[in-house]
Every structure is written in structure tokens, then in C-alpha cells.
N, C-alpha and C positions, 0 to 999 in steps of 0.2 A: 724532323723531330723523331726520336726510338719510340718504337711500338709500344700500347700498353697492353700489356699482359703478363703472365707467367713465364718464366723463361725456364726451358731442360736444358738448353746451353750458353754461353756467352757470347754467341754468335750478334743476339739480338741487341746489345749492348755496343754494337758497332756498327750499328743496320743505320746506310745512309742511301739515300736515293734523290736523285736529280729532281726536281719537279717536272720538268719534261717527258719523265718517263713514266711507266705503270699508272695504276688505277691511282696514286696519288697524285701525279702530275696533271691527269684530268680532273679532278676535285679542286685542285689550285687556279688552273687554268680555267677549267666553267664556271669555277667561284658558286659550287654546291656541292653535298654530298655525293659520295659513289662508293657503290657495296657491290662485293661480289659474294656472293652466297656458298659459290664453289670453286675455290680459287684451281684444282684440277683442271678445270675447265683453261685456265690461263697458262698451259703447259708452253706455249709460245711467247707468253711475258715473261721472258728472262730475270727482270727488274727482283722477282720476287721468288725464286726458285731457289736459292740458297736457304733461303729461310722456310721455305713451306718443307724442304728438305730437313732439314733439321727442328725444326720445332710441331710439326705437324700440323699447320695450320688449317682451317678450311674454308674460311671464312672472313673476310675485312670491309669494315665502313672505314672509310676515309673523308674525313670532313676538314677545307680550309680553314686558315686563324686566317679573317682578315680582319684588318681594322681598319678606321679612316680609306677604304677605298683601296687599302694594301695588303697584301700575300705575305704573310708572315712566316709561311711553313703552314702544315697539315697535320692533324690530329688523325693515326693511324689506329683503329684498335682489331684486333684480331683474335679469333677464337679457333680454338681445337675441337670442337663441334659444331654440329647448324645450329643455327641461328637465326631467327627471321623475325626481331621483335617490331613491336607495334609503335602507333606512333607517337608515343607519348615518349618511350624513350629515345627514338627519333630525335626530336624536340629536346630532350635533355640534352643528348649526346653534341648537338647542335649548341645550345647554352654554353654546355662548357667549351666547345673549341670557340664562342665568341667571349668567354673570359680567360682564357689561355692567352688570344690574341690581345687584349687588353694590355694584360699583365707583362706578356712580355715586350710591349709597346713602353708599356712605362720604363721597363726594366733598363731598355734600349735609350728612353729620354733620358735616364737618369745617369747613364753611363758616358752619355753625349754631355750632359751638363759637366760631368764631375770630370771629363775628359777636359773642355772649356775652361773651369777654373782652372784645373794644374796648368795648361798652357797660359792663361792672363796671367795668372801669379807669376811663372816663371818671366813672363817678357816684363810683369814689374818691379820682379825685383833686379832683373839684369839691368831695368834702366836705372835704378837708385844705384847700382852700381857705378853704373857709369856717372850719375853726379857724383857720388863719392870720388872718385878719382879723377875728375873736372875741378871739385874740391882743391884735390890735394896738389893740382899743377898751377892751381890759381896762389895757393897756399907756400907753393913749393916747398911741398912735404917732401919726404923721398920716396921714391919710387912706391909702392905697395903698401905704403904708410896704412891708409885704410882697410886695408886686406886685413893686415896683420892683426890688427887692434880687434879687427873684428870674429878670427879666429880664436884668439885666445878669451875675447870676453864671452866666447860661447861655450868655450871649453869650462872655463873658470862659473859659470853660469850655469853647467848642467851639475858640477861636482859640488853647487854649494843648492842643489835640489830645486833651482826655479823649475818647474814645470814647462812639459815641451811642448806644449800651445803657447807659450810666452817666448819661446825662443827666437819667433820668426819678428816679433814687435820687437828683441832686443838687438837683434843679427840689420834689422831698419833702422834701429835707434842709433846704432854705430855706425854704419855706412852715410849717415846724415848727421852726424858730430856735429860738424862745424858749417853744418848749410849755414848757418847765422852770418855766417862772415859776409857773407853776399853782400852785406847790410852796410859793410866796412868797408871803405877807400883803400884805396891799394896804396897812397904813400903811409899810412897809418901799419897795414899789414904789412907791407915788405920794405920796413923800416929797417936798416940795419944798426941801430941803434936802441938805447935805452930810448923809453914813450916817454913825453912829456902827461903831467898829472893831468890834463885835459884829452889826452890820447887814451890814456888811460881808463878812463869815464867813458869813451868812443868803444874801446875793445870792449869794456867788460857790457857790451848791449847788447852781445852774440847771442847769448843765451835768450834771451828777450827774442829777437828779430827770430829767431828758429820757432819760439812758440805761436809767433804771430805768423808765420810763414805755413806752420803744418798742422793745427789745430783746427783750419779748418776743411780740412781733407780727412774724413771719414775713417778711412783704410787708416791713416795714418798715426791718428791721435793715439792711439796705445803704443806709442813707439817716440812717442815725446820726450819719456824720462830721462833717456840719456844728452838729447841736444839741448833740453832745459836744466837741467840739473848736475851734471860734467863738473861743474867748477865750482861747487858748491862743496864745503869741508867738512868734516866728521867735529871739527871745534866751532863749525856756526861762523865761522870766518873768511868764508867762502860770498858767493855773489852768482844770480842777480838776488835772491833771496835771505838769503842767511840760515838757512837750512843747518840744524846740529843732529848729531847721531842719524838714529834710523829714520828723521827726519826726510834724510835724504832719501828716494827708491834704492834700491838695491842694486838694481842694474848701472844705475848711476854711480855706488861707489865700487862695483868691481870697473867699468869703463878709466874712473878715472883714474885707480892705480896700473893700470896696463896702457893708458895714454899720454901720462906722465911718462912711464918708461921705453915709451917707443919715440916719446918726442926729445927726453934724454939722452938715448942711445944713437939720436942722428942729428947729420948737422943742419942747420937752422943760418938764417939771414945771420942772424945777431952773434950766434957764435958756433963753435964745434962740437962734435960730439963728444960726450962725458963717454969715459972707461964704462966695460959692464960695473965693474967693482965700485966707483964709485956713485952710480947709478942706484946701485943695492942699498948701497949705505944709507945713500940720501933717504930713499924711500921705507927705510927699517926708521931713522931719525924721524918721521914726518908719521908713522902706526901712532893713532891717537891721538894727531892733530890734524894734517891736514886730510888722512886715510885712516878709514874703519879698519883696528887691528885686526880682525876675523880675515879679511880678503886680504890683506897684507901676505900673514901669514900664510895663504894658502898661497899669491902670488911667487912669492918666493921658494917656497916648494918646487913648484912648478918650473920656474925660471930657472932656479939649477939646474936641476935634474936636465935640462935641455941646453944648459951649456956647458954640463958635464960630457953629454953626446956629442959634441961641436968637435 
């Protein structure tokens, strides 16, 4: 830790010493105070000769920060005159290097924790990635299928102002679309064919089997809106609820105009991939029925301009 005191140059502002060495590495090491009253006298502790040289010092207590049993560094103070106070400020000087060592104990836990989270979070969300694209090969989506949808509904998601503590529930929320299907038979999902009306009833239970799958997973419940709500339409025409207008979350109706278009733009069991152009159409035709014209409008924005770069 840098000396306290007044400084004539910046020298002290870089003052680093070993705990091994000088009158503070014995302080550390004895685990008590140690003063030298005349630091001249230490013309052969090198440790500290730079600085007595330039700041004129004469005098230093050096008292350890320990805490729980541990050397945390050493509280240096140093004067440019004698000094030999009594021992009441003894006692003080002592106080404060065991709230020094405190404080920067916490400092330390807290940096450890906050270290801890970013690391959990990030292996959780790389494993929801990985079901997402566990997902999309059970699904046989195309390749990045889930990538994609979920870049652009973050994109589209910050420019219509959610807020960026929400981003991380909605960036979940899409990565885990279609966990529901889990729920679904694989001759029902990789039907190459039109569904029978009872298939039908079978599919649309996705959204159901996703809320009953992650609702009750703590982390996860605010990241529900999109795999419950996805198919649900801006005219109330939608499913498993009948959700109208802003009924639906928000996250939910920017998701489901950019997963209409990714799931149109590729090809599928049951048929091929639709043109960009007609793709557009369809989803300009469907603003006000099956999609909130607001995210339409910006989707389309968007989508050009990026296959204007293509």
C-alpha cells in the first residue's frame, strides 16, 4: 500500500515494496507494529532510500492490515519530522489499519463474487445455447436458425427502447423458442406433409409445454414471453391463449415477426424456401393481423437496408 502523507514529489505515488523487505515487511511478518523514529539510521535498508531521498522523511510506523488471520498489505505513515507520539494514537493508528484490512477484505469478496457471477452466467448461457441448437437439429431448422433470430430480436429490441436489463431475459427467451417441441413426437414435427386437424391440436401445445417446462426455474421465468407467447397474433387469432394487440409482451411480437422470416426464408420438411421478396410481401400483408404494425415497420427497415448490403 502508498505511504500516507504529503508528497513534494510523485515519486511516492509509485512507492511499492516487497513485504519481505524493510521495516514493513517486518510489520507484516511479526503481524505488529514497527516504527522507526530515525529512518537515517537505516542508511543500509536500501528498501526505503529513494524516498527518504526525495521526500525527506524521518520517521515511519508501519502497522499490518490483517484480517481473518491474513496479511493484506501494511499501512505505512511517514513524517518529515520526529515524531514519537503516545499511545493512544498508537491505538488509533492500529484501529484504522484493522479497518483498512476489513474494507479491503470485502473489497476482495466482492470482486470474487462479482467475478463468479460473470463466469456462472456466461457457462449459462452458452449451455442454453447449446439447447437452442440441439433445438434446431431435432427441428431441422437450418443451420444458425437460432442464432439469427436471436440477433436480430436484440437488435430490433434495443431500437424500439426495451431496456438493457431485459435484454439478457429476451436474448433466453429466444435461444429457448421452441424448447416446447420437446413435448412433440417426431412423426407429428418432421411430417413432410400438411398436419391432420388433430396434429394440429398436438403442435399448437408448444407454447403450453415451454411454460410448464421453465416457469419453474427461477433464472428463467422472465424470459418466458417469447416461448409462451411467439404464436400468439396481434388480431387475438393466435394460440395457446388468444392474446390481441399489446396484449401480447412485446418481446413476443418483435420475436415473432423475425421468426416468421427466418422460418420463410428457409427450407423446411414440408416445403422450400420462399424468395426474400416474397417473404416481405407476405409479412407487409399479415401488419395488423397476424403482426403489430409498429415492429413490422421497423422490421422491414432493417431487412432492407441489409439486403441492400448483400
Amino acid at each position: 500500500m502508498p505511504p500516507v502523507g504529503d508528497s513534494n514529489s510523485r515519486l511516492i505515488e509509485s512507492y511499492q515494496l516487497r513485504l519481505v523487505k524493510g521495516l514493513s515487511g517486518q510489520a507484516a511478518m511479526g503481524h505488529h507494529l514497527v516504527q522507526a523514529l530515525n529512518l537515517s539510521e537505516l542508511e543500509d535498508d536500501t528498501a526505503y532510500l529513494p524516498l527518504m531521498h526525495e521526500e525527506g522523511f524521518i520517521s515511519i510506523y508501519s502497522v499490518p492490515l490483517i484480517v481473518k488471520g491474513q496479511i493484506r498489505g501494511v499501512l505505512d505513515v511517514f513524517n518529515r519530522s520526529a515524531f514519537n507520539p503516545g499511545g493512544d494514537w498508537i491505538n488509533f493508528l492500529e484501529t484504522l489499519a484493522g479497518q483498512a484490512a476489513i474494507a479491503i477484505d470485502n473489497i476482495t469478496l466482492l470482486e470474487n463474487l462479482q467475478r463468479s457471477n460473470i463466469e456462472l452466467t456466461l457457462a449459462y448461457d452458452t449451455t442454453l445455447e447449446g439447447w437452442g441448437r440441439a433445438l434446431d437439429l431435432r427441428d431441422h431448422e437450418t443451420e444458425g436458425h437460432t442464432l439469427r433470430v436471436v440477433d436480430m430480436t436484440l437488435r430490433m429490441a434495443q431500437i424500439l427502447g426495451i431496456p438493457d436489463d431485459e435484454l439478457a431475459h429476451i436474448r433466453r427467451g429466444a435461444l429457448l423458442h421452441d424448447i416446447g417441441k420437446m413435448g412433440i413426437s417426431d412423426t407429428i414435427l418432421l411430417k413432410p406433409g400438411p398436419l391432420t386437424k388433430e396434429e394440429w391440436v398436438s403442435i399448437r401445445k408448444h407454447p403450453t409445454y415451454a411454460y410448464e417446462l421453465l416457469h419453474h426455474i427461477m433464472h428463467l421465468r422472465p424470459a418466458l414471453n417469447i416461448p409462451f407467447c411467439h404464436h400468439e397474433k396481434w388480431d387475438g387469432s393466435g394460440y395457446p391463449r388468444g392474446l390481441k394487440g399489446e396484449e401480447i409482451p412485446l418481446p413476443a411480437r418483435i420475436f415473432t415477426v423475425v421468426d416468421v422470416w427466418d422460418a420463410l426464408t428457409s427450407d423446411r420438411p414440408y416445403r422450400k424456401a420462399w424468395s426474400a421478396k416474397k417473404a416481405l410481401k407476405y409479412i407487409q400483408e399479415q401488419s395488423g393481423k397476424h403482426f403489430d404494425p409498429q415492429v413490422v415497420e421497423l422490421f422491414l427497415k432493417l431487412i432492407k437496408n441489409e439486403l441492400i448490403k448483400r
